[in-house]
N, C-alpha and C positions, 0 to 999 in steps of 0.2 A: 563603445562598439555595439553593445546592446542596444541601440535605438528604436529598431523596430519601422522606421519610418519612411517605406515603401521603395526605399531608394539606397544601391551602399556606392559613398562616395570613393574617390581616390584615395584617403587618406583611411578609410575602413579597411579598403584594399593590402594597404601598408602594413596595417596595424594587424591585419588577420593572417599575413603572409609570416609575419614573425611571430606571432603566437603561435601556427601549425609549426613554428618550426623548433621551438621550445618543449613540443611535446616527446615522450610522457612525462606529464606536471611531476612533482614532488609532492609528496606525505602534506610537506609542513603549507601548501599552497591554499590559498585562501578556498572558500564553497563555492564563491563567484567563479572563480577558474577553470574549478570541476566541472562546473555545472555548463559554461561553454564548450567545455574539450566535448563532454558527452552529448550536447545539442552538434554539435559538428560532426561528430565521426560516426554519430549510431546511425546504423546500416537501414536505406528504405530499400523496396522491392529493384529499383533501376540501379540501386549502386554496388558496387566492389565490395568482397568481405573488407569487415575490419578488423584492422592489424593490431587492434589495441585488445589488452585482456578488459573487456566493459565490468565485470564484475570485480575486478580488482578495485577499476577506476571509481564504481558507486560505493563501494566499502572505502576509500580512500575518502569520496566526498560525505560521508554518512561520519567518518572521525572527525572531519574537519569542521563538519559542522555542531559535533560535540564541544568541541575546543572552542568554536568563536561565537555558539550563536544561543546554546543550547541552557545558558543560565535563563537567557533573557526569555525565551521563547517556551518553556519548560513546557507545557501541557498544552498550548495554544494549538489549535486548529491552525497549519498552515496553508494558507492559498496558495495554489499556484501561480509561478512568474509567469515559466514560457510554454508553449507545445511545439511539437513539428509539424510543421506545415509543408505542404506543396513547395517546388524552387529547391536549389541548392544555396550553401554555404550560410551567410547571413540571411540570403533571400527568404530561405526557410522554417528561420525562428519565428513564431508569431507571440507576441506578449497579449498575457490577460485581457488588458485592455481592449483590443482591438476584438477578441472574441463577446467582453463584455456589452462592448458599444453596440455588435448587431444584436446581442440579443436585448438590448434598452430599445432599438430599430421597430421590434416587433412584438415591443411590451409596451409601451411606451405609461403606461397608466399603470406601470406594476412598481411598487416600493421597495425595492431593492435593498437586501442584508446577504451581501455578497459572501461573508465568512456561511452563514444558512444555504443560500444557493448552490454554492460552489460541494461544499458535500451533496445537497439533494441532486446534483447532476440536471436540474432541468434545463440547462442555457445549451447541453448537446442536444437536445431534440429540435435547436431551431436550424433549417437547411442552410442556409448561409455559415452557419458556424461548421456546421459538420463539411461543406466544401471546402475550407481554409485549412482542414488536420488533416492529415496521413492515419490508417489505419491500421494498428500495429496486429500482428496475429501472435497467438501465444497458447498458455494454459494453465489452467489452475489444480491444483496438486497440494494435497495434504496440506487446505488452507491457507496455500499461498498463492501468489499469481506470476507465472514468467515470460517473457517476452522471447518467442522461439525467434534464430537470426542463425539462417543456414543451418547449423548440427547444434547447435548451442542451444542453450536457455538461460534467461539471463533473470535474473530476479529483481521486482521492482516491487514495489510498497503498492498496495490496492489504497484508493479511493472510500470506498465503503467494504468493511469487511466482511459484510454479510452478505456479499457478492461470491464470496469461497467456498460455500460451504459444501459445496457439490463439484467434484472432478470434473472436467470438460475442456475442450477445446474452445479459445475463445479469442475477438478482439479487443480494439480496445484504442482510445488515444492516451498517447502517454504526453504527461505535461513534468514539470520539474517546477518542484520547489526548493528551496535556499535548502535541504538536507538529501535530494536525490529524486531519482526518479519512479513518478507514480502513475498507476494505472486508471482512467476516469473511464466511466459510462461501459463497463465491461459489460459485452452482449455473448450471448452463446453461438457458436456456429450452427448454419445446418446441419441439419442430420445429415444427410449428404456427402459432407463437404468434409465428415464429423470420425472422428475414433470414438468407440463406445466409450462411457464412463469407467465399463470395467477393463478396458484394455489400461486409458491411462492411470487408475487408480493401483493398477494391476503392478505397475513397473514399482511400486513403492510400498504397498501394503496389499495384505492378504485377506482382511477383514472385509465384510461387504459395506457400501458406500451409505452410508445414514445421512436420510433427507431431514427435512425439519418435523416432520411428520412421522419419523420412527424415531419413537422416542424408545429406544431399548440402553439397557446394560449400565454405562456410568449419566448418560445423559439425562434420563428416565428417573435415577437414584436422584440428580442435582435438581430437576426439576419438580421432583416429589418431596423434599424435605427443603424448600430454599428456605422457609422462616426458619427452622431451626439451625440450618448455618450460617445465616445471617445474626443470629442470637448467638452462638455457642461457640461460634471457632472464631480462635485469638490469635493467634501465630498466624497473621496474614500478609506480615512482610516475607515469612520466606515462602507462603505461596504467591505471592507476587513474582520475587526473585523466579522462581521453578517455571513458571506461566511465561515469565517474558525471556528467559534460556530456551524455550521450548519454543519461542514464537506463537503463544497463542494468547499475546496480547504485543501491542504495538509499545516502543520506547514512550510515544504520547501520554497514551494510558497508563502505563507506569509509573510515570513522572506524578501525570494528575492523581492517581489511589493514593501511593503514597504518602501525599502530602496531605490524606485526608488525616486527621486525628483520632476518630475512633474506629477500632474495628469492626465494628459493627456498618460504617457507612462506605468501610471498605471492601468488605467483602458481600454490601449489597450493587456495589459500582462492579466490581468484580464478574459478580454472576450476571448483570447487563452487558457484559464487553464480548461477554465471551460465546462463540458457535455451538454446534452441534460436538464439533470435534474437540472444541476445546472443554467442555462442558463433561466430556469422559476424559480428558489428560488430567482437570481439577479432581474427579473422584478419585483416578491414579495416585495421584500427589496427598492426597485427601489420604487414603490406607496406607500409602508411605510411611507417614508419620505416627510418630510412637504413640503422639502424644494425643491423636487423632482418631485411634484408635477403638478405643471406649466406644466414642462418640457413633463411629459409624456402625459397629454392631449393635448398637443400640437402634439404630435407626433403621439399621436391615430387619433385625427383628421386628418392630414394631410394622411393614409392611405385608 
């Protein structure tokens, strides 16, 4: 049904009438499945609310794709399949590929490492590609990013996480890989058009908004001693654990620290992953710990 190939025959017809009619999928239903239910029913500006809870639906694909995909896949960089594009129903999915091809159209001499590209976002800066997506409006909040849809907010996985680090109002196209749906090429809105940072950082937190250039409090502390906690602290599996409970490291990166062997290359991967925000939840976690404790009065005093 996924084809992709400019044209949906009679028998796509058939095939998409009984699928909508199947919905909503099942827990135990393949990521394939999800990932169509959600390319078909997520709401653009011309259509109807939708009747489905989306967030249930991308936790439902986000398990499913624990279970079938997530041995193999463990820490790998996933590309994106599909985005939404212009058109209804199937007309609408557009696969990789075809956004890949314009931008080879108006590269033609550029050597292409698709898994590289596709994080550096630079194939949306070519017009042609950016004519072919829909673009979603949304916001980023306590370093995540949501797709607003009518009174909702709907939570998807960012693209680059160092797009969060700052509260705002923003868009964005959303694409889907085999584990849900993510946010590429997130731009700020106008001022304009715009809520201050402090209204929406407002709804959530009381503290004021830290740029990457105020470096105060816990951030300040992690950036000021990283040799010595990259040397000194052991117990990095269950700052891992507390880091990715808290969301301020992705399942990806989890997966990949992990699996590193020492500590020490872990918790220099670690202090790479992680923002402004997360960089004071690691000091947080950091004075938590009993055993952690020593370590950081020592290192407060010595500043």
């Amino acid at each position: 049904m996924l084809r992709n190939m400019g044209a949906i025959s009679p028998s796509d017809c058939k095939h998409l009438a009984a699928f909508k009619q199947r919905m909503p999928l099942i827990p135990n239903d393949s990521p394939e499945l999800h990932m169509l239910a959600l390319l078909l029913c997520w709401p653009t500006g011309s259509e109807a609310k939708c009747v489905l809870d989306l967030n249930e639906f991308i936790r439902r694909m986000h398990r499913s794709y624990e279970v079938a995909y997530k041995i193999h896949f463990r820490s790998r960089y996933l590309r994106p399949l599909f985005f939404i594009g212009n058109g209804e129903d199937l007309n609408r999915i557009v696969h990789r590929k075809v956004l890949e091809n314009l931008f080879l159209q108006q590269n033609e001499e550029t050597k292409q490492d698709w898994s590289n590209d596709w994080s550096k976002e630079e194939i949306f800066k070519v017009p042609e590609v950016q004519a072919r997506l829909v673009k979603v409006e949304g916001v980023v909040r306590n370093d995540r990013v949501f797709a607003s849809i009518d009174d909702e907010e709907i939570e998807v996985d960012a693209n680059r996480q160092n797009s969060l680090w700052r509260p705002r109002r923003v868009s964005f196209y959303l694409g889907f890989t085999i584990r849900g749906p993510v946010a590429f090429a997130i731009q700020t809105k106008p001022a304009a058009e715009d809520k201050t940072a402090e209204e929406i950082s407002g709804m959530d937190r009381s503290e004021p908004e830290q740029t990457p250039d105020d470096t105060t409090g816990g951030q300040q502390f992690v950036d000021l001693h990283q040799t010595d906690l990259i040397n000194r602290v052991s117990d990095t599996g269950a700052i891992l654990n507390k880091l990715k409970d808290g969301g301020w490291i992705s399942e990806e990166n989890y997966e990949a620290l992990g699996s590193l062997n020492k500590a020490q290359d872990q918790m220099s991967g670690i202090l790479q992953c992680l923002t402004s925000g997360g960089k004071d939840a690691l000091y947080e976690i950091l004075k938590g710990m009993r055993s952690m404790r020593p370590l950081i009065a020592e290192l407060e005093g010595s500043e």
